[in-house]
C-alpha positions in Angstrom: 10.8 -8.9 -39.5 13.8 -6.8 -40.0 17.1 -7.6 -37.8 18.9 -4.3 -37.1 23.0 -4.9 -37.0 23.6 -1.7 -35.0 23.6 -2.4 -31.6 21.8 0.1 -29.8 19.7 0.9 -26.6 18.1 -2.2 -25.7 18.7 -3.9 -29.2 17.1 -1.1 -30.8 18.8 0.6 -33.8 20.6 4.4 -33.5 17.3 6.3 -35.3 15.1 3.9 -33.3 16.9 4.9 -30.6 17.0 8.6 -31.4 13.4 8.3 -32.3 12.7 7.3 -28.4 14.8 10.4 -27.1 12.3 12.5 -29.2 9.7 11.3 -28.2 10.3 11.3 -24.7 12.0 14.1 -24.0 10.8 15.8 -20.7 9.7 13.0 -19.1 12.4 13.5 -16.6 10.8 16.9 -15.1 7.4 15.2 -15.3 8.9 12.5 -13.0 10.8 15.2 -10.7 6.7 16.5 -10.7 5.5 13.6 -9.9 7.9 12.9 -7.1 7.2 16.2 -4.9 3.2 15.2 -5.5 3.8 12.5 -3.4 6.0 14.0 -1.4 3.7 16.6 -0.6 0.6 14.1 -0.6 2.4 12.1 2.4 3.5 15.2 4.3 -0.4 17.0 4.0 -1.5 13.4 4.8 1.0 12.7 8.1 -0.3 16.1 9.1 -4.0 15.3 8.7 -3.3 11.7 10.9 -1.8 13.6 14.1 -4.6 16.4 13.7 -7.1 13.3 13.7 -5.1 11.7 16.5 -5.8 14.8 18.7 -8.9 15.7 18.1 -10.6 12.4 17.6 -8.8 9.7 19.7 -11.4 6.7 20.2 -12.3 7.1 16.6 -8.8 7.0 15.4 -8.0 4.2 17.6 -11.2 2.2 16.3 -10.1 3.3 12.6 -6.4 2.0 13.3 -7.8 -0.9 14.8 -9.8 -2.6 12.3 -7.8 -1.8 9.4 -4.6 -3.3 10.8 -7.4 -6.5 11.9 -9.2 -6.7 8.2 -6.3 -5.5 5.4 -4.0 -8.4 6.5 -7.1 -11.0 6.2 -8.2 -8.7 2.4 -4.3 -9.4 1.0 -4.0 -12.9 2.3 -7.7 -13.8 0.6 -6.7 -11.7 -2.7 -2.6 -13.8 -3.0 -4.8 -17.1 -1.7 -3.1 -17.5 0.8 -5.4 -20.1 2.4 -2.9 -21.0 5.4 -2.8 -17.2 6.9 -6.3 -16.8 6.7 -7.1 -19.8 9.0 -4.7 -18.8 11.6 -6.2 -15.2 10.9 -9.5 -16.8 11.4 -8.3 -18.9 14.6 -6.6 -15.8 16.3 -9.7 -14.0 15.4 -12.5 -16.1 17.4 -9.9 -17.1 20.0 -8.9 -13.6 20.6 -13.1 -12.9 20.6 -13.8 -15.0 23.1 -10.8 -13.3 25.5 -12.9 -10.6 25.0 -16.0 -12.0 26.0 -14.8 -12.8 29.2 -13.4 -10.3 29.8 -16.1 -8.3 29.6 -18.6 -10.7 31.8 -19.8 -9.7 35.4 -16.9 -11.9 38.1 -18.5 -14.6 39.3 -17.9 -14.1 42.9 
């Protein structure tokens, strides 16, 4: 291997370095492009949610509601962590059988 003795960008040597400027150059406008995608991808998308919102309430509300229940429980099982998923799983049937009563006829 062959130690440069110019310091340079990152340890790298002046025509490595000036190499790396050639053979980048533009990247910076392809970034600034890539930034007003997403820009525009989370504006068209914000729009889209409050059109859904309107027009669609119960299934936006269902949607909502079991992706804020499942992705937590997805993320925990994919990091293993094995301690949020049994509290998810204990919320989960305790907050199940709420329900279930809830929804029975009253007794008296």
């Amino acid at each position: 291997a062959v130690v440069s003795t110019q310091s340079g960008h990152y340890g790298r040597g002046l025509h490595e370095q000036e190499e790396w400027r050639e053979e980048h150059k533009g990247h910076d406008l392809m970034h600034a492009e890539m930034l007003l995608v997403l820009l525009a991808a989370l504006f068209v998308s914000q729009i889209v949610l409050i059109l859904w919102k309107q027009k669609h309430p119960r299934s936006y509300n269902l949607v909502s509601l079991t992706g804020l229940w499942i992705i937590p429980f997805l993320v925990s099982c994919y990091h293993y962590y094995w301690r949020f998923v049994g509290c998810w799983f204990l919320f989960s049937l305790i907050t199940g059988h709420v329900i279930r009563l809830a929804r029975c006829k009253p007794l008296g």
